[in-house]
C-alpha positions as CSV (number, residue, x, y, z in Angstrom):
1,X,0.0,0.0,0.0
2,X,1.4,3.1,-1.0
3,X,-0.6,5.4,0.7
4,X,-1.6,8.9,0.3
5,X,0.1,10.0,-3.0
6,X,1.4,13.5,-4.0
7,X,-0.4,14.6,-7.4
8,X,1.5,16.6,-9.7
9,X,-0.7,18.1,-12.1
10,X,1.0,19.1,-15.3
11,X,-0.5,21.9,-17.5
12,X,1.4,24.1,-19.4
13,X,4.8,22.8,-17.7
14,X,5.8,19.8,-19.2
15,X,9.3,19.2,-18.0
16,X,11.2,17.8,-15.0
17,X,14.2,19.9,-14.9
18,X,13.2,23.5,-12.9
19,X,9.5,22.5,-12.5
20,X,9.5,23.0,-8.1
21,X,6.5,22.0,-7.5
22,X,7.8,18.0,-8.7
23,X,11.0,18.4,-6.5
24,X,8.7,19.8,-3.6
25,X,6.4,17.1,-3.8
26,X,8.6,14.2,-4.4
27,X,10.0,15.6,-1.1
28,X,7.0,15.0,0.7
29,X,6.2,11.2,-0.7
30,X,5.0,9.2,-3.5
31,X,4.4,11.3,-6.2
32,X,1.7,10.9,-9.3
33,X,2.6,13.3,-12.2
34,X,-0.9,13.5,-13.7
35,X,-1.9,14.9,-17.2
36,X,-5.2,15.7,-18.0
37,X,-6.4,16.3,-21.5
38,X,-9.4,17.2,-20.8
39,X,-11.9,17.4,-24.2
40,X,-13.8,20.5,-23.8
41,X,-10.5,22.3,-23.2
42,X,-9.9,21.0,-26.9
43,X,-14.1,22.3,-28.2
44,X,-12.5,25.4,-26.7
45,X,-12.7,28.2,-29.9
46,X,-8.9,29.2,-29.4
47,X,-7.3,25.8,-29.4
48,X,-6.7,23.4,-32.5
49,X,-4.6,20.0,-33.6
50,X,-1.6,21.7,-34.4
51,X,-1.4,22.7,-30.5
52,X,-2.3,19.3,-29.3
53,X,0.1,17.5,-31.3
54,X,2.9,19.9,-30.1
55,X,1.8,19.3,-26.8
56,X,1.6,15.6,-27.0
57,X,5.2,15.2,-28.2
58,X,6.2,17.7,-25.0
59,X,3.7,15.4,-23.0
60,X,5.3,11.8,-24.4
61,X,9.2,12.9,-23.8
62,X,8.0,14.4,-20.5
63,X,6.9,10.3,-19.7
64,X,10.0,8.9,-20.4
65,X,12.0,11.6,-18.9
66,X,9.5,10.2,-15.8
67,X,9.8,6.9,-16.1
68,X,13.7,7.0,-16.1
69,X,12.8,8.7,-12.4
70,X,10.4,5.7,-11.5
71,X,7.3,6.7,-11.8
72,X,5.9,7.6,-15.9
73,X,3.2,10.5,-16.5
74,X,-0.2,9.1,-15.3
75,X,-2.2,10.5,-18.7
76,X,-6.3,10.5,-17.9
77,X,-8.8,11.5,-20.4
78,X,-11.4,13.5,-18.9
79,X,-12.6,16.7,-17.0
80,X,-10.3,17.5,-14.0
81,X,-12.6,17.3,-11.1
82,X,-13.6,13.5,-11.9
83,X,-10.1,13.0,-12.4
84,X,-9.8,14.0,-9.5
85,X,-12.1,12.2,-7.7
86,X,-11.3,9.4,-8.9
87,X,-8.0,9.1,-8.1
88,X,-8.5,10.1,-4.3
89,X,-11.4,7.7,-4.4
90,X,-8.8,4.8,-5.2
91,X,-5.4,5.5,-3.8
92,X,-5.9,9.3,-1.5
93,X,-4.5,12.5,-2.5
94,X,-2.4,14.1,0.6
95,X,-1.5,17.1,-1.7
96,X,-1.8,18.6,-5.1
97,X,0.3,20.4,-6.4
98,X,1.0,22.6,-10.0
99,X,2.7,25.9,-11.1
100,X,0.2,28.5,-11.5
101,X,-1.6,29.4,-14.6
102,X,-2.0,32.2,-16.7
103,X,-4.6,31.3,-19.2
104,X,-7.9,31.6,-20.9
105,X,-11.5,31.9,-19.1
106,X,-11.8,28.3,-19.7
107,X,-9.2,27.7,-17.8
108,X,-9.5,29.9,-14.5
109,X,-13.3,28.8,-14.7
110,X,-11.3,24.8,-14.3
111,X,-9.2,26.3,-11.8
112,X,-11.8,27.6,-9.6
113,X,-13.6,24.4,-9.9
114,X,-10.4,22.2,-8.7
115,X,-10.1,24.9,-5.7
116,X,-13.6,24.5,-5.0
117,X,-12.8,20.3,-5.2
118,X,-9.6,20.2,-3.0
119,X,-11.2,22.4,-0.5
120,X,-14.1,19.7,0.1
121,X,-11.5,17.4,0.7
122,X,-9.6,19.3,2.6
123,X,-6.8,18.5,0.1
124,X,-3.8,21.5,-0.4
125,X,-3.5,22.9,-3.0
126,X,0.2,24.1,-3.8
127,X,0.4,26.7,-6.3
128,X,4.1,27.8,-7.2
129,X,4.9,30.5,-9.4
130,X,7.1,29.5,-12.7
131,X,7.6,32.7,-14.2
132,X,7.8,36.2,-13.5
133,X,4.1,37.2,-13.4
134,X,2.7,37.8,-10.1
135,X,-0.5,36.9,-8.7
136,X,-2.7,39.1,-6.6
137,X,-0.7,42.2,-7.8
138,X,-1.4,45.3,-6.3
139,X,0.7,47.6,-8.3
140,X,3.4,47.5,-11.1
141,X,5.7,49.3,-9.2
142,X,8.7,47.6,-8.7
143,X,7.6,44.7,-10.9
144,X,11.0,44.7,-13.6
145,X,13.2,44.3,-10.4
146,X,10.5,41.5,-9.1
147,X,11.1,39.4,-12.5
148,X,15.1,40.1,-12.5
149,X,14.9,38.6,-8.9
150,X,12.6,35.9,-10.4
151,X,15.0,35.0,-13.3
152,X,18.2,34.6,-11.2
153,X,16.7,32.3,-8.9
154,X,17.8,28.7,-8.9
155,X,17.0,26.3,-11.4
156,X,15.5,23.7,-9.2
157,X,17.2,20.4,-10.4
158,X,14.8,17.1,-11.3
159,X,13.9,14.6,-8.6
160,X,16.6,12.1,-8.8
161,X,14.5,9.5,-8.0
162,X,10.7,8.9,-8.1
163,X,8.7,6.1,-6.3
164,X,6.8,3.9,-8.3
165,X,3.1,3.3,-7.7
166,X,2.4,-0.1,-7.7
167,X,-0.8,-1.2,-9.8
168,X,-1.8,2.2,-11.4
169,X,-1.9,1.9,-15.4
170,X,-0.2,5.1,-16.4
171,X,-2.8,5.0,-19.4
172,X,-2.3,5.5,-22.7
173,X,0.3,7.4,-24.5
174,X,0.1,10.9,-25.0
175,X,1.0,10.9,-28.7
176,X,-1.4,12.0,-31.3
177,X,-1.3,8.9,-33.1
178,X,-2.3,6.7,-29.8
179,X,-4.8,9.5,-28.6
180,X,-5.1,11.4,-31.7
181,X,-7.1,14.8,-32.2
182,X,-9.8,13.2,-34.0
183,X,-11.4,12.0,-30.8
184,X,-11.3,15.2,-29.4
185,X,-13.2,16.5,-32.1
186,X,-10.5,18.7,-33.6
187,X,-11.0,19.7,-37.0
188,X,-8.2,18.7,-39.6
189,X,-5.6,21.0,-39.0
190,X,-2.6,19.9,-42.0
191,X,0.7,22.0,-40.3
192,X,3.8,20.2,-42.5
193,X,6.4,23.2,-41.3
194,X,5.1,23.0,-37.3
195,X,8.3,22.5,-35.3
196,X,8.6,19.3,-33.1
197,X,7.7,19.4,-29.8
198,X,9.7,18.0,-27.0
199,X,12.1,19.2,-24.5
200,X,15.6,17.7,-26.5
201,X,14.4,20.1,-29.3
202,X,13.9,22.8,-26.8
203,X,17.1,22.8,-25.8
204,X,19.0,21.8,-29.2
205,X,17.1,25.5,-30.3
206,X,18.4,26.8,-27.6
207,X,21.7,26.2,-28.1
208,X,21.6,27.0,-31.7
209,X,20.0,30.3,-31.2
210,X,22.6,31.4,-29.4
211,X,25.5,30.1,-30.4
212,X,24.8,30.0,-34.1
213,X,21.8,31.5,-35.1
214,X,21.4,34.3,-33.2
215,X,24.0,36.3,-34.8
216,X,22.1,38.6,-37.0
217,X,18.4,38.3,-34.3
218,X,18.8,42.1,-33.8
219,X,18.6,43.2,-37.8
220,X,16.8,40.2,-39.1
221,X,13.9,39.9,-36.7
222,X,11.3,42.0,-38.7
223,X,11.9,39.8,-42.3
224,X,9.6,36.9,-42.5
225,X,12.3,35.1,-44.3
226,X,15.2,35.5,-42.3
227,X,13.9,35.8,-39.2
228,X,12.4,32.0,-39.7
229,X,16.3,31.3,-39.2
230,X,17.8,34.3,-36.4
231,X,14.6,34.5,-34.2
232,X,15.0,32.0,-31.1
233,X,12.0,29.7,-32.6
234,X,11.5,29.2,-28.4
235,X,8.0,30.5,-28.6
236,X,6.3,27.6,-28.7
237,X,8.6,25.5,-26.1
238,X,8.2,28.3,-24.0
239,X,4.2,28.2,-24.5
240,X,4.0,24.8,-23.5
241,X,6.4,24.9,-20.8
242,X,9.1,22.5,-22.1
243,X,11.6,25.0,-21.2
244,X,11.3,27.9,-18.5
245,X,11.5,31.5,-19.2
246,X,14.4,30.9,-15.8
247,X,16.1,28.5,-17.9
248,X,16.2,30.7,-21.4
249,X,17.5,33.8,-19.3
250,X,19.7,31.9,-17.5
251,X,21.0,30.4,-20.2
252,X,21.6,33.7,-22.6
253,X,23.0,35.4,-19.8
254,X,25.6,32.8,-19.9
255,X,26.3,33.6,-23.0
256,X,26.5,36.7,-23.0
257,X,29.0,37.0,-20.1
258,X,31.4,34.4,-22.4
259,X,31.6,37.9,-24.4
260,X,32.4,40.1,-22.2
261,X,36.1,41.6,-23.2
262,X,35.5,40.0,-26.8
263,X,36.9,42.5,-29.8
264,X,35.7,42.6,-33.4
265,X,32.8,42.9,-35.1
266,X,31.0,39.6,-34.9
267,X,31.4,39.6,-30.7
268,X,29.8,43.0,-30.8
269,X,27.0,41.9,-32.8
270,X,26.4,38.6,-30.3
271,X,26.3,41.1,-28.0
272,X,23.1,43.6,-29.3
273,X,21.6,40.0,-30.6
274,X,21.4,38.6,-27.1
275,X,20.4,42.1,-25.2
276,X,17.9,42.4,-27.6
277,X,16.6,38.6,-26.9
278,X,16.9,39.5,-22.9
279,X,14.8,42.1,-23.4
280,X,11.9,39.9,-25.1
281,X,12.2,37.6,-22.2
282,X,11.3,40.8,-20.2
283,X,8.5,41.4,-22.1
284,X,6.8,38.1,-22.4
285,X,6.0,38.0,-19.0
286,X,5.3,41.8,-18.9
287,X,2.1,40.6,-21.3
288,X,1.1,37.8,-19.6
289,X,1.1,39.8,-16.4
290,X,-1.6,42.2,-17.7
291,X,-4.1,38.9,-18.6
292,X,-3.2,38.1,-15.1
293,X,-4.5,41.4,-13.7
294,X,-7.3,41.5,-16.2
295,X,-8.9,38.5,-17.6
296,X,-11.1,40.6,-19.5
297,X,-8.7,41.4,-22.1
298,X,-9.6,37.9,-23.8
299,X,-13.0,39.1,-24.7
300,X,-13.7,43.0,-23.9
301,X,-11.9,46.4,-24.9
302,X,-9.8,47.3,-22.3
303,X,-10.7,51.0,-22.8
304,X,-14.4,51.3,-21.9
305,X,-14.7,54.2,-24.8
306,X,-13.4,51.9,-27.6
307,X,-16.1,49.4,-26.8
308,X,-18.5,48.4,-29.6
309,X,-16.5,51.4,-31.8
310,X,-15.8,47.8,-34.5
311,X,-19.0,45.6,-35.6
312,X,-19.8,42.6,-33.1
313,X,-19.8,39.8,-35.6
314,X,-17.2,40.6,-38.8
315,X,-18.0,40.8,-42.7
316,X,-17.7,37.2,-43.8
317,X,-16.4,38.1,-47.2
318,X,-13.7,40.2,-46.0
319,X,-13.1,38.2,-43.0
320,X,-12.3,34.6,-45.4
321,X,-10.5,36.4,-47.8
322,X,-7.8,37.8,-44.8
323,X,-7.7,34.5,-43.3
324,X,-7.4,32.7,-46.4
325,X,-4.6,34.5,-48.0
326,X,-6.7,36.0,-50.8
327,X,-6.8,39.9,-50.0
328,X,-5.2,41.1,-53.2
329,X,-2.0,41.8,-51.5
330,X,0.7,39.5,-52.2
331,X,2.8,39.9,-49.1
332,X,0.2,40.0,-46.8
333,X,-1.3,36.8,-48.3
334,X,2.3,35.5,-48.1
335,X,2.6,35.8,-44.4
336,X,-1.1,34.5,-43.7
337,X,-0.4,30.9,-46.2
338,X,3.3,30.6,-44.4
339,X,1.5,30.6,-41.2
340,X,-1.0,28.2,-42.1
341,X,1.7,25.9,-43.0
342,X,4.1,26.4,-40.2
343,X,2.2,27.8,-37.3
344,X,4.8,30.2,-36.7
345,X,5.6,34.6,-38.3
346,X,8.0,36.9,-36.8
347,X,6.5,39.3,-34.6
348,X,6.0,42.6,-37.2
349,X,4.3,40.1,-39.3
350,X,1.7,39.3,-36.5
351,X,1.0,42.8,-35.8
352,X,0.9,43.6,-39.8
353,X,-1.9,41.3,-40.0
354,X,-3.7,42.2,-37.2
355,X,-3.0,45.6,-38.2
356,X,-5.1,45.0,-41.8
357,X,-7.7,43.1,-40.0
358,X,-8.9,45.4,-37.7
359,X,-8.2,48.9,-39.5
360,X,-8.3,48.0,-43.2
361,X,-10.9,45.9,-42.8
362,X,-12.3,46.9,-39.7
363,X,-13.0,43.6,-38.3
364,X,-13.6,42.5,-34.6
365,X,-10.0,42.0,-33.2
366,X,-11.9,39.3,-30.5
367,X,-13.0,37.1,-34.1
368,X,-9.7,37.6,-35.8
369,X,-7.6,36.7,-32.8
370,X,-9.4,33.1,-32.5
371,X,-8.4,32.4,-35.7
372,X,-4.6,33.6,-35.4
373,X,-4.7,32.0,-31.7
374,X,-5.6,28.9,-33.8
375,X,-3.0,29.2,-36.4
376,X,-0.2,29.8,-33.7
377,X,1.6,26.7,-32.1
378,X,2.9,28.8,-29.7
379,X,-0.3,30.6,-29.0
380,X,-0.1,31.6,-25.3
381,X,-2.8,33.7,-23.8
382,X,-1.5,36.2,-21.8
383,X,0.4,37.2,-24.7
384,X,-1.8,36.6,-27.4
385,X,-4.8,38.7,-26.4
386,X,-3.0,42.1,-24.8
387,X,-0.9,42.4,-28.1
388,X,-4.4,41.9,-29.8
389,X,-6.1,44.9,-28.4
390,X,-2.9,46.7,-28.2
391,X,-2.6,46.5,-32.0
392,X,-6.3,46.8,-32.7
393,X,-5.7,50.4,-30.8
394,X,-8.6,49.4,-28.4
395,X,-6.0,49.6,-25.1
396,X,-6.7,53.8,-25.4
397,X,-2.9,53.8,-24.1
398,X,-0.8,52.9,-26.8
399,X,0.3,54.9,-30.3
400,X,-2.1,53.5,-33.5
401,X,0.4,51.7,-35.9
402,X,-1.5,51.0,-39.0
403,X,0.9,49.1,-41.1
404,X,1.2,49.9,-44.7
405,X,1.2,46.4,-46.2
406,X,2.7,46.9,-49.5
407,X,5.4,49.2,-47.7
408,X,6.2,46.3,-45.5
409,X,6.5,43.7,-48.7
410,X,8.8,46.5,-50.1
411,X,11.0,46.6,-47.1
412,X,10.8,43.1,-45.4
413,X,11.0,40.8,-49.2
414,X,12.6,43.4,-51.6
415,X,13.3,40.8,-54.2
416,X,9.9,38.8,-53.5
417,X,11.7,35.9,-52.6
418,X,8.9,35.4,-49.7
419,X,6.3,35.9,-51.8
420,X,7.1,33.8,-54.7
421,X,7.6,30.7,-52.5
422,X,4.2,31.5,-50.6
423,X,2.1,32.6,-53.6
424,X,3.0,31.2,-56.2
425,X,0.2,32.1,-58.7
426,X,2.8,35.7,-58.6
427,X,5.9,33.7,-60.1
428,X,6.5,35.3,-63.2
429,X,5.6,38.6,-62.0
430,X,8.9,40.8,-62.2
431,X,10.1,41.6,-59.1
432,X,9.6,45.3,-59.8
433,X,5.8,44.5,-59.5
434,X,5.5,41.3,-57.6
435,X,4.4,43.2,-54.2
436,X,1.7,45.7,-56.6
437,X,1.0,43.1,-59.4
438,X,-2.1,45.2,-59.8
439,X,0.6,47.8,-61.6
440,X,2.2,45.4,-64.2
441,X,1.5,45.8,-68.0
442,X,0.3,42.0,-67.9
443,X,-1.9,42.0,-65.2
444,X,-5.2,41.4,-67.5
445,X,-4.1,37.8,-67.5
446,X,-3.8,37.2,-63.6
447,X,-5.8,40.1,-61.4
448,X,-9.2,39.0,-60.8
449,X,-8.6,35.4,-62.5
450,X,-5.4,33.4,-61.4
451,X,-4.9,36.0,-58.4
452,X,-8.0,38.1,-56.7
453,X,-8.5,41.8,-56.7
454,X,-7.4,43.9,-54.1
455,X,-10.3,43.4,-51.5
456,X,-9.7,46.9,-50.3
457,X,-8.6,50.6,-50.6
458,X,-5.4,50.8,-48.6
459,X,-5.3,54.4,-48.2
460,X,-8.8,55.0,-47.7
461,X,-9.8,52.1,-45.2
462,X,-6.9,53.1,-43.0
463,X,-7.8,56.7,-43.3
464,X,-11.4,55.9,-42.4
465,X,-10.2,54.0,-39.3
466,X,-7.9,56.2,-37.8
467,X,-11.0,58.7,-37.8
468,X,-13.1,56.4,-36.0
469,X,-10.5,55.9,-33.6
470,X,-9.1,59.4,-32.7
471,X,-12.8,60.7,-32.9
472,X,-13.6,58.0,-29.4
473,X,-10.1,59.0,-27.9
474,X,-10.8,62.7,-27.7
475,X,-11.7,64.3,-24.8
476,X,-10.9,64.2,-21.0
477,X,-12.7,61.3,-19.7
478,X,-10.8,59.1,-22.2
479,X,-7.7,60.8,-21.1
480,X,-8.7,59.9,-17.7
481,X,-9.2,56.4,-18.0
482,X,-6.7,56.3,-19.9
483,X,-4.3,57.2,-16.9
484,X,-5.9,54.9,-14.5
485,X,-5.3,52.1,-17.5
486,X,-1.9,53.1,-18.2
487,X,-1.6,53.0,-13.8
488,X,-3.0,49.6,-13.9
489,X,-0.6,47.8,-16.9
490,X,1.8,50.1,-18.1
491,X,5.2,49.1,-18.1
492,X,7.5,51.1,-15.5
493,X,10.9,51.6,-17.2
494,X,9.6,54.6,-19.5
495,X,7.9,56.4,-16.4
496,X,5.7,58.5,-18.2
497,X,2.1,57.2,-19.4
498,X,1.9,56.8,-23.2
499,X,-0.9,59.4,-23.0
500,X,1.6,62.0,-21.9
501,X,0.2,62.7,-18.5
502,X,2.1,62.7,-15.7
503,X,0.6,59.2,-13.9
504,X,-2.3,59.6,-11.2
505,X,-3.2,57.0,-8.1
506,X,-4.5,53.8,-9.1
507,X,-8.2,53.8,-9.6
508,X,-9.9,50.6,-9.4
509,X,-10.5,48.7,-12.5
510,X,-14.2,46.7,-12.5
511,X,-13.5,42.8,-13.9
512,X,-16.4,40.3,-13.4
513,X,-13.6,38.1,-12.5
514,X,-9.9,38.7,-12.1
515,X,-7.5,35.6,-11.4
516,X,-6.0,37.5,-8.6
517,X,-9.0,36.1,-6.7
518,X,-7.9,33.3,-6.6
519,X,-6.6,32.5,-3.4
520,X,-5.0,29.2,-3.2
């Protein structure tokens, strides 16, 4: 009899090496690292197979890297209070333990249930923080020297040894061909470029991002192309937790103290590559920390004034044709087909799009951000949704950037290289015209027919939108909501609000529900 067992619930942390809450528990006695894939996480409208199968390759090295311990990942299939439940029915739970989560409404709505479960039982609940994002914060001052603290922390080492549970069937395999999406009613979801899951290729991208890749990050971050090669491709790992944001700080600050004293050119270039990268690290959980504050980013403007300004449900025609690839602009159809067949774009590229959606087109940045939180295998909420609104322009605190689409094909793919591979219907279009095909002598033969009209006026759509927009920030009650928002989620190294008020107390902000409540 093994007795009461420790449960380890895995989420978005699938790894052994600085997960604490596994080295705390195997402390404290038998442990039972549980994951849950629970279907109606997977009906959710923000989720889709290219996700799971990442996370089912993290999820199946995670098992061996657990069964090499003593005890492999216990994988159930089901909701996580019956999970639960059935598991302290059959052997008793004397904790349960987990990193806290960041996530979607789905989510913190599962959360409160668990706490609501383990508090009828009088079962613990340990919650330990994994990143820099702060739960139950009262202000953002002093947060950037919080999450510097946070980052040179201890990497808490793997349990060295794990005690098997005798007669528990760790159930089946967490791979997508063993449990595939198909019985979670995922739609089809073809991704041939997706990268591998799996914490080997998390740290094999690791090391090559810094040590060979990362050489030109700084300069060749904003091109589609090259960045697909000098961005750190982490994103996803990071998402689903095969690495820690600890680890990847760690580990670049390593590297970049191997430089200091270096000469010549190349060392100084390492140098801006990897400050640049630190800086991003920064920022990630400087995101997630304002979903953590605010839930109500996922679904509602955060600046009561911008509410309702876009239609509630989008213009189908317009909407398909942007997420389709098919707006009549060659590099912005580019980027939306290479994303659809990798599940990964440089960061300009994200915000181009969204950029296009919501001002161009003037679509619903809640509808268009299901489908790009769809597309992305790194899709992690507390980023995804702030940078949504914040390039929608619906935060009221942040300059509108309405990128000029054919100016970005001009400057990100001079020669159309990107475009060619990605649309290829443009191939013999010279490269003087391939990012305005709609100006070439033969265009009779291929606008409208092989390659659609321009679904829009560029110009004019973004001249429309910006009026709509600067009309419902004028006046003083925006500026003054703006202050309390800017109080609230602004980031403290600038100093200054971006409204360019000096910043006021903190006023309350009103959230149905905040995850800060919780209390566990």
């Amino acid at each position: 009899m093994t007795g009461p067992v420790q449960i380890v619930w895995f989420k978005r942390d699938l790894r052994v090496s600085d997960h604490r809450p596994l080295l705390e528990a195997a402390r404290a006695g038998p442990v039972l690292p549980l994951l849950v894939i629970e279907p109606a996480y997977w009906r959710q409208p923000d989720v889709s197979a290219r996700q799971y199968a990442f996370m089912a390759e993290c999820a199946a090295e995670l098992s061996q890297d657990l069964a090499r311990r003593g005890q492999p990942l216990v994988v159930r299939v089901g909701e996580a209070v019956p999970v639960l439940e059935a598991l302290r029915a059959a052997l008793g739970v004397a904790a349960l333990w987990s990193h806290e989560e960041t996530g979607s409404a789905w989510t913190y709505a599962r959360d409160k249930a668990v706490a609501a479960w383990a508090a009828a039982h009088s079962i613990p609940w340990r919650e330990i923080r994994q990143d820099g994002v702060v739960r139950r914060l009262a202000s953002r001052d002093g947060w950037a020297r919080r999450w510097e603290a946070r980052m040179g922390e201890p990497v808490a080492p793997p349990p060295e040894r794990l005690r098997p549970i005798p007669d528990l069937d760790p159930g089946a395999t967490p791979e997508p061909e063993r449990l595939g999406p198909e019985a979670l009613g995922l739609a089809s979801d073809p991704c041939p470029l997706r990268q591998r899951g799996g914490r080997a290729a998390a740290l094999e991208t690791l090391d090559s991002f810094l040590h060979e890749r990362g050489l030109t990050y700084r300069k060749a971050m904003s091109s589609p192309l090259e960045g697909a090669q000098a961005c750190s491709r982490l994103s996803p790992y990071l998402a689903w937790g095969a690495v820690s944001v600890r680890e990847t700080t760690q580990a670049a600050r390593r590297r970049l103290r191997d430089l200091e004293g270096v000469g010549g050119a190349e060392a100084g270039a390492w140098r801006a590559s990897l400050v640049s990268f630190l800086g991003r690290l920064h920022w990630h959980c400087h995101f997630i920390q304002k979903l953590e504050s605010a839930p109500s980013l996922e679904t509602r403007d955060l600046h009561p004034a911008l509410r309702g300004l876009r239609p509630a449900t989008p213009d189908e025609p317009l909407f398909a044709a942007w997420r389709e690839g098919r707006t009549g602009y060659p590099f912005l159809d580019a980027c939306v087909r290479a994303l659809a067949a990798s599940g990964w774009l440089n960061f300009r590229m994200r915000a181009m799009l969204v950029s296009f959606a919501s001002y161009n087109l003037w679509l619903p940045w809640r509808e268009t951000g299901l489908h790009l939180a769809r597309q992305f295998t790194d899709y992690e909420p507390g980023i995804h949704w702030p940078q949504m609104q914040m390039q929608s322009g619906s935060t009221g605190i942040n300059t509108i950037r309405v990128y000029n689409v054919v100016k970005q094909g001009h400057d990100q793919d001079p020669d159309g290289r990107f475009v060619r591979r990605w649309v290829p219907e443009l191939a013999r279009v010279p490269d003087s015209f391939v990012h305005e095909p709609w100006r070439w002598d033969d265009r009779e033969a291929l606008i409208g027919r092989a390659y659609p009209e321009r679904i829009v006026d560029l110009a004019a759509s973004a001249a429309a939108a910006k009026s709509r927009i600067f009309a419902a920030r004028r006046g003083e009650a925006f500026r003054e909501a703006a202050d309390a928002i800017q109080e609230r989620h602004g980031s403290r190294r600038s100093g200054m609000p971006m409204t360019g008020r000096r910043p006021r107390k903190a006023r309350p902000v009103k959230d149905a529900q905040v995850q800060l409540e919780l209390k566990f």
